[in-house]
C-alpha positions in Angstrom: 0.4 -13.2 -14.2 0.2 -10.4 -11.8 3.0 -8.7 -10.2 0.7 -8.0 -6.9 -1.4 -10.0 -5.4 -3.9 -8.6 -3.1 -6.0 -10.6 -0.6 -10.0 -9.6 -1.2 -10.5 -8.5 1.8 -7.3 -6.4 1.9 -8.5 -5.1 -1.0 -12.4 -3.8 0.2 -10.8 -2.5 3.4 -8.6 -0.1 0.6 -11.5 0.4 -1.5 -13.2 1.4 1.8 -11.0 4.4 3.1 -12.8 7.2 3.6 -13.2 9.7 0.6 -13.3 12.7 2.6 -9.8 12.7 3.6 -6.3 11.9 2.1 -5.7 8.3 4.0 -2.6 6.2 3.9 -0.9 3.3 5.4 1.8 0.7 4.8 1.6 -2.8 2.3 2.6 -5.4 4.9 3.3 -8.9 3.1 5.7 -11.1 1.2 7.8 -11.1 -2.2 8.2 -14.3 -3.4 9.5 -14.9 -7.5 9.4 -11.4 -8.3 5.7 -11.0 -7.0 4.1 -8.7 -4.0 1.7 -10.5 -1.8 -0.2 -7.9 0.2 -1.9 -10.2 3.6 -2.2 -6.5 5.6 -2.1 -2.9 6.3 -0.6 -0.9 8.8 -2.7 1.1 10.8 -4.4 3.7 8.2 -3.4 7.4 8.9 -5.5 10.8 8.0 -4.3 13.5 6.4 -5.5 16.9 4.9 -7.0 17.9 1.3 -4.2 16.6 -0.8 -1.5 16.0 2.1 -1.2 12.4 4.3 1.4 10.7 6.2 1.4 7.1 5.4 2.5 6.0 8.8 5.7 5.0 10.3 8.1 2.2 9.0 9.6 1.5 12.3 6.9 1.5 13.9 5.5 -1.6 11.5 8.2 -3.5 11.9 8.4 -3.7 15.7 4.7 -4.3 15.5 5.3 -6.9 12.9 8.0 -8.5 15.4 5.7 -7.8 18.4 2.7 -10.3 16.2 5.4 -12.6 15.2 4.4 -12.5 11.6 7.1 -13.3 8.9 6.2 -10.6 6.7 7.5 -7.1 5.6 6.9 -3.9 4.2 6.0 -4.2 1.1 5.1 -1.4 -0.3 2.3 2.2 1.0 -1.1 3.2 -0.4 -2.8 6.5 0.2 -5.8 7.8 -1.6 -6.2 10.6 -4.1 -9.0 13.0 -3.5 -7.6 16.2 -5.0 -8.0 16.5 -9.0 -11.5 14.6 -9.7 -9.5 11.3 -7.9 -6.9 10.7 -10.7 -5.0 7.7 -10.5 -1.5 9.1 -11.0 1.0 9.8 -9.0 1.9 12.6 -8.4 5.8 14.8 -7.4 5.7 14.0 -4.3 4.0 10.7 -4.7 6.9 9.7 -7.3 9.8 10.8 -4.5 7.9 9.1 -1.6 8.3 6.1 -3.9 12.0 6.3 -4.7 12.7 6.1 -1.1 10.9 3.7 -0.1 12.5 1.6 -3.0 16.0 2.6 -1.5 15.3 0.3 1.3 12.8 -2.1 -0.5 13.4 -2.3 -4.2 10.4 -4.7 -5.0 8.2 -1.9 -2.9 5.1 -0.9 -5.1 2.5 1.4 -4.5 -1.1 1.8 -4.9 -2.6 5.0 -5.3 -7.1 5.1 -4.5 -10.0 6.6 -5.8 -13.4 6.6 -6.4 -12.3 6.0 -9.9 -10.5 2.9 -8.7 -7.3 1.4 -7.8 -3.3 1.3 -9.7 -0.4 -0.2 -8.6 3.5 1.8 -9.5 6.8 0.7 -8.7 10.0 2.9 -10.4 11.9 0.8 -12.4 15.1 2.3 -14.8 14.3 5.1 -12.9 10.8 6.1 -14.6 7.3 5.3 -13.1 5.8 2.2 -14.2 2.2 0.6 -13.8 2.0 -3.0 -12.1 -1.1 -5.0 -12.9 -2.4 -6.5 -9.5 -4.8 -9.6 -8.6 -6.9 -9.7 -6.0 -7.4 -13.3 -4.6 -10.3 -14.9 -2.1 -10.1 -13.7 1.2 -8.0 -14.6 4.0 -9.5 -15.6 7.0 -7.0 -13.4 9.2 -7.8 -9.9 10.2 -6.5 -7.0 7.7 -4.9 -4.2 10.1 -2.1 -5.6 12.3 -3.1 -3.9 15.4 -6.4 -6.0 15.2 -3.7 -9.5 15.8 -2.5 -8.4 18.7 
């Protein structure tokens, strides 16, 4: 069984970030029995070579309450362009992580490449990989800003 579960066409609009630019954005979803269900993404956000913001967490959740969805955070993704696209993650990636888990302890995060896709969470303090699902498509839209 999977501890994420990621709606297909969540998944394609990750697999579709640009691959020019670092890009990130926030997991939006629910945790039910110890599994992540990601049903959106918070409005994706640009960065430099190697550098991106992943967008802000207040800002999600008043747009969250603003839709009326009963979903959260759960978790950020960004992509990895520097190093041929490795899927790790990185100092800063690792510490970016931590934090969020401070607030959201079932938070995971996905890092994205050409080469593909991986899931982390920190758990005992040390990164671990999370195998993830992807299921059929939703029929909603996969940015929140595109339900208001």
């Amino acid at each position: 069984m999977s501890q994420i579960e990621l709606y297909g066409n969540v998944y394609n609009a990750l697999m579709a970030f640009p691959s020019s630019v670092e890009v990130g954005c926030l997991l939006v979803g629910m945790i039910e029995s110890q599994r992540v269900f990601v049903r959106h993404l918070s409005q994706k956000t640009e960065g430099s070579y190697g550098c991106v913001d992943i967008g802000s967490t207040a800002d999600t959740l008043i747009l969250l309450d603003k839709i009326g969805l009963d979903e959260r955070i759960v978790g950020w993704a960004h992509t990895h362009l520097w190093n041929n696209g490795h899927l790790y993650m990185s100092k800063t990636d690792f510490d970016t992580q931590q934090k969020l888990q401070k607030s959201q302890p079932d938070a995971v995060a996905l890092i994205i490449s050409q080469n593909g896709m991986r899931a982390y969470k920190i758990m005992d303090d040390k990164l671990e990989r999370v195998m993830f699902g992807i299921s059929p498509d939703s029929s909603e839209k996969v940015f929140l800003e595109e339900l208001l």
